[in-house]
Structures are given as C-alpha cells and as structure tokens.
C-alpha positions in Angstrom: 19.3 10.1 105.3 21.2 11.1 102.2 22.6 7.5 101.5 19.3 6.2 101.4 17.9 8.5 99.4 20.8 8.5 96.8 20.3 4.9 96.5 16.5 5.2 96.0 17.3 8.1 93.5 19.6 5.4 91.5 16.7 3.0 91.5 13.9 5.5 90.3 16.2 7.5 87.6 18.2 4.7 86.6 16.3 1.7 87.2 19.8 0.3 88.7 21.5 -0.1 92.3 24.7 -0.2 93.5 26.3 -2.4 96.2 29.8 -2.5 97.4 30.8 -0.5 94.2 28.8 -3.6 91.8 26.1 -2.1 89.6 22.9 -4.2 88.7 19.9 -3.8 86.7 16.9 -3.8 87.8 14.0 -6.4 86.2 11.1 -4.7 84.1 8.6 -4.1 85.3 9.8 -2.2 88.5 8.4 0.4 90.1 8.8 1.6 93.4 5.9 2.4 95.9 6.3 4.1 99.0 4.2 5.7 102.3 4.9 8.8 103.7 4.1 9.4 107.7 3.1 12.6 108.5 6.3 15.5 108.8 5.9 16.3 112.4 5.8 12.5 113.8 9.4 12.2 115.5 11.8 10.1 113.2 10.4 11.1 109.6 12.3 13.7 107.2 11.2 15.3 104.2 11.6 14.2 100.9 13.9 16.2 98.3 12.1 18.2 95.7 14.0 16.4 92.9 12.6 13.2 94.7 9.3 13.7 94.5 9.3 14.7 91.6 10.5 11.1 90.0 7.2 9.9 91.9 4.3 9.5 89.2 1.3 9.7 91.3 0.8 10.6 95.2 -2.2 9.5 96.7 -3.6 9.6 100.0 -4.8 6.6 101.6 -6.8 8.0 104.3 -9.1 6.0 107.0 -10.7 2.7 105.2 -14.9 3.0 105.7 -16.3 2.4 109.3 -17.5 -0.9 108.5 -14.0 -2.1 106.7 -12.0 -1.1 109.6 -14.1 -3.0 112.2 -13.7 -5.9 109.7 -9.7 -5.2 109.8 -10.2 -4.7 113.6 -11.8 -7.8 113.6 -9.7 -10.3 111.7 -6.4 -8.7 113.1 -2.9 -8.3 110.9 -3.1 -9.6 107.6 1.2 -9.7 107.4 1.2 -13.9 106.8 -1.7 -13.7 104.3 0.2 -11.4 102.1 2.9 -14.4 101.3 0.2 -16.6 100.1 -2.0 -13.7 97.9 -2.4 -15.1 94.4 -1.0 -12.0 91.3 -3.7 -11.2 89.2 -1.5 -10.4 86.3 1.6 -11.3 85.0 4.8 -9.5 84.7 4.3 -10.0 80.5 1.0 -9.2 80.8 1.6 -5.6 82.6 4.8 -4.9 80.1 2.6 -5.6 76.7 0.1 -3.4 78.5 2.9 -0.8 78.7 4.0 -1.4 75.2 -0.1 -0.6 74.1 -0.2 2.7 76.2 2.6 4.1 74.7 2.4 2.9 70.9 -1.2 2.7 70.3 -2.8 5.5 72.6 -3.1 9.0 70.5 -2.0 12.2 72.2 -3.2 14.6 69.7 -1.8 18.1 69.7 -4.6 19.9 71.1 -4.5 17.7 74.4 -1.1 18.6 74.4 -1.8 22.3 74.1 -3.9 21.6 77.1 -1.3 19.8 79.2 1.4 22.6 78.8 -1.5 24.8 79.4 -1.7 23.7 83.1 2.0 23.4 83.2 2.9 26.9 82.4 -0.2 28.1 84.9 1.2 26.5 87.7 4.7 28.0 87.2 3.1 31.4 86.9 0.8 31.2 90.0 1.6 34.1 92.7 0.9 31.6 95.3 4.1 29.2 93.9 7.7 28.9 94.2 8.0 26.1 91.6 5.5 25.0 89.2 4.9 21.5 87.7 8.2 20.4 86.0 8.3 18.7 82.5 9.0 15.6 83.9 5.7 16.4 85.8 4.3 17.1 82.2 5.5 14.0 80.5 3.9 12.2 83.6 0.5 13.8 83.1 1.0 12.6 79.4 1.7 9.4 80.3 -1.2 9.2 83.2 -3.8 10.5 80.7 -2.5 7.9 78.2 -3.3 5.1 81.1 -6.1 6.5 81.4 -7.4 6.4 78.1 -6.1 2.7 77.8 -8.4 1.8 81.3 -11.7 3.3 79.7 -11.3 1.2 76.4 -10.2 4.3 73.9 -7.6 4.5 71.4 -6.8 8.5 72.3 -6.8 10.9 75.0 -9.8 13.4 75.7 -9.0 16.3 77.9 -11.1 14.4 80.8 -8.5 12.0 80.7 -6.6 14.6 81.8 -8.8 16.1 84.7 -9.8 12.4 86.1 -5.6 12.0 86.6 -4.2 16.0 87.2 -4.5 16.1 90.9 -2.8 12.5 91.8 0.3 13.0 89.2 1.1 16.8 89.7 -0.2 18.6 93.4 3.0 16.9 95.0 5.3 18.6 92.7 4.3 22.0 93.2 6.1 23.9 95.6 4.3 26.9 97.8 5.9 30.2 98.8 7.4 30.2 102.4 4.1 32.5 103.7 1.8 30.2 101.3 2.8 26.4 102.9 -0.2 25.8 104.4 -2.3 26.2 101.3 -4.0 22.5 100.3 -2.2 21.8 97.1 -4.6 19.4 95.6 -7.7 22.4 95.9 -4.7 24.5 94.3 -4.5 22.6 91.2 -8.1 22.0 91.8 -8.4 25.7 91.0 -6.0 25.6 87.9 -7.1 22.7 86.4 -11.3 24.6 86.4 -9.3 27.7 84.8 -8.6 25.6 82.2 -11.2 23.7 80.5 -9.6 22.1 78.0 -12.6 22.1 75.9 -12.0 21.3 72.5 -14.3 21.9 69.3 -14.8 20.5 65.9 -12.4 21.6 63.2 -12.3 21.4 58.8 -9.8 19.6 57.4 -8.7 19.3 54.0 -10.9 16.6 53.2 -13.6 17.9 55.1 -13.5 21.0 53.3 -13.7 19.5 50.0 -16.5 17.4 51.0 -18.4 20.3 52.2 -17.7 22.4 48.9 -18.6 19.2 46.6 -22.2 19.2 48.7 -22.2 22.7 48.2 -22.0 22.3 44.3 -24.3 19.3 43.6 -27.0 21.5 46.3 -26.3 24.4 43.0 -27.3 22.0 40.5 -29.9 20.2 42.3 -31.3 23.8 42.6 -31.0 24.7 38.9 -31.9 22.1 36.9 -34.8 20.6 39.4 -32.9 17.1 39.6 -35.0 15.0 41.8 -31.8 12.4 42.3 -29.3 15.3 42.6 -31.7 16.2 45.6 -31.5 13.2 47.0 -28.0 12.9 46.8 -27.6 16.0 48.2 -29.4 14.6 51.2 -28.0 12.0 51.8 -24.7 14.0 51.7 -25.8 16.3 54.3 -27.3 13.7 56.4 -24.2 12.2 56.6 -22.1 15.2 57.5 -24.7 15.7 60.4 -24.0 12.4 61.2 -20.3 12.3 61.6 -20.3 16.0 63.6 -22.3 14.8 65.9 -20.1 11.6 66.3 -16.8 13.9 66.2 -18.6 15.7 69.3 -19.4 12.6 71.5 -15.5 11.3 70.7 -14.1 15.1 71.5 -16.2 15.1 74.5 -15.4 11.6 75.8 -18.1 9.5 74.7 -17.8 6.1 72.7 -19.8 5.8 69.3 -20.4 2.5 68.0 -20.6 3.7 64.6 -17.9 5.8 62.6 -18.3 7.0 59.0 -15.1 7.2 57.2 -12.2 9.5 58.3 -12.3 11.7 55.3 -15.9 12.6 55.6 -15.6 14.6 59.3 -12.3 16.1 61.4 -11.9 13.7 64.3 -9.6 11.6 65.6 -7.3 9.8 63.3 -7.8 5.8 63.2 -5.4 3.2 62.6 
C-alpha cells in the first residue's frame, strides 16, 4: 500500500500531511501509534525498513493475565467507553515534560561512549544485515533520557540504557536471509550483556588538587606532631570517603540524599 505508507511517512518525518495537493501541520504533541498483525495472516504487508525505523519503541502486547481476560470476556467491548475516558494529562503538561527531558536531563560522554558502543556491535554482528541506525541511536538517547526523567534523576546511568535497549532498537535490526528466524529481542539481549556499560570513578582537576592538598597537610601533620593538622587531615579524608562512595551509588544508579560539593569528588555535574 505505498500511498498509505507515503502519507504515514509524511506524518512521522515531517510532522505534516498532504491532501488534494494542501499541506498542513500537524499539532504538538503528535505521535503516531500503531499495531501490527502477524505477517502470514491474509491481508497484512510488511513494513518498509526506513518505516520502522522512524518508530521509537515496538512493543508486544501479548495475551492480558488469565484473570483480566475473563474480566474483558466478561464485561464485553469497551469501544463506547473509550469516548467518555477522562485524559490524565494535558497536552501542556506532556510538551513542558518534553521540554525537561531534553534541556535538563544530562547525557554525559561516557553513556554516550556506551550507546555507540551497542550501535557499532550490532552493525558488526555476523548474524546481521543492517545494524541499529543513528536515528536508532539518537532514539536510545532520547529513551534513556525518558527514562532517567520517570525515575526522578537529573542524568542518565547506563541502566537507563538497558531497562529501554530492547523496546527502542530489536525492530530496527535486520537479520541475514538464512538468520530471519533468529528472536531479535534475545539478539540484542545478547549485545546489550557484551556490553556492560559499567562505568568507574574518575580524578578531575579539582579532585586532584584536593587529593594532593590532603596529601600535604597529612606531611606536616606527620612532621611537626600537629594535633589540629591531624584532625584536619581527618576530616579531609573522611570526606573524600564520603563523596566516592556517593559518586559510586549515582554512577551505579542509586539516589543519595546527601551531596558534598562538586569540586570535592568526580561525579556528575549539577546545575
């Protein structure tokens, strides 16, 4: 159905349509969400690579829990309720949520690093034709960003990664002709555990000069028997323990109530 899909193509890429030769814009927010039958039921045709592709996240829906369907068997078709279901959120509401994922949400290189990571993997994979695309890539960016923004954090972790790999990117990769019956969400599965993503501690600039300013007054302390240089030398050390240990938590996903000052440990920049 090529007109169709042109037209759905026009909506996705340019957020427009076209009819009778009359273009129109298409109100923000818009997004377009779609089910696919099964390929071998009579009547349904595959979708383009370069379609699927503009799709953010595939899911499958799946059978709904024994006891939910006997409820839906129960209570019948739901198609009049839907006129009168009440929106949860409003139109503003999901567009200055939009505006806080992509302004206020920190990507930091490393997480970057990791997402091209899994890109380049899947292009390389002997079992491929076509990898993850970077449109797939800046998806996955964005995704992990959402993420991020759902669990309360000002930055993405690599988790936020993992938790939204499978949905955003299995339905862009293409299999070899011999390899189609391979399960493409186990695939990525599979490159996603080859990479990790884990991420350490590292010494900035600041970091390093607090370290080597410890360092000195722990000399002095040592030399001239200084029972307050001791102490401040403990006190300086506690709280370099201190902040490592709540750089790890933040590296590693975790939220920290308490956060000493940027300059005293490498972690994630605050605003």
């Amino acid at each position: 159905m090529p007109k169709t899909q042109s037209a759905m193509l026009e909506a996705m890429e340019e957020r427009r349509v076209t009819v009778e030769g009359v273009t129109y814009p298409l109100a923000e927010p818009f997004l377009v969400i779609a089910t696919q039958n099964p390929l071998e039921q009579v009547g349904t045709y595959p979708l383009p690579e370069s379609q699927l592709d503009r799709f953010t996240i595939r899911t499958g829906i799946g059978y709904p829990p024994e006891e939910l369907e006997k409820e839906i068997i129960t209570y019948g078709s739901i198609r009049d309720d839907i006129r009168h279901i009440e929106p949860v959120v409003s139109a503003e509401e999901i567009l200055a949520a939009r505006r806080a994922v992509k302004e206020n949400i920190y990507l930091s290189d490393k997480v970057t690093n990791y997402i091209f990571s899994i890109v380049a993997a899947s292009r390389v994979n002997p079992l491929l034709l076509s990898g993850i695309s970077t449109r797939g890539g800046i998806n996955l960016a964005e995704a992990a960003r959402a993420n991020a923004y759902l669990e309360g954090r000002e930055y993405v972790v690599p988790e936020d990664v993992k938790e939204v790999a499978v949905a955003v990117c299995s339905h862009r990769l293409i299999c070899r002709a011999e390899q189609e019956s391979i399960n493409k969400e186990e695939l990525l599965s599979a490159i996603l555990g080859q990479h990790t993503g884990a991420a350490g501690l590292t010494i900035t600039k600041a970091g390093a000069f607090y370290i080597a300013i410890t360092l000195l007054i722990g000399f002095a302390a040592v030399n001239t028997g200084n029972n307050l240089l001791f102490f401040i030398v403990s006190a300086l050390l506690g709280f370099m323990a201190v902040s490592g240990v709540l750089g790890w938590l933040n590296i590693h996903g975790l939220d920290a109530v308490l956060v000493p000052p940027d300059e005293v440990y490498s972690g994630i920049p605050r605003s």
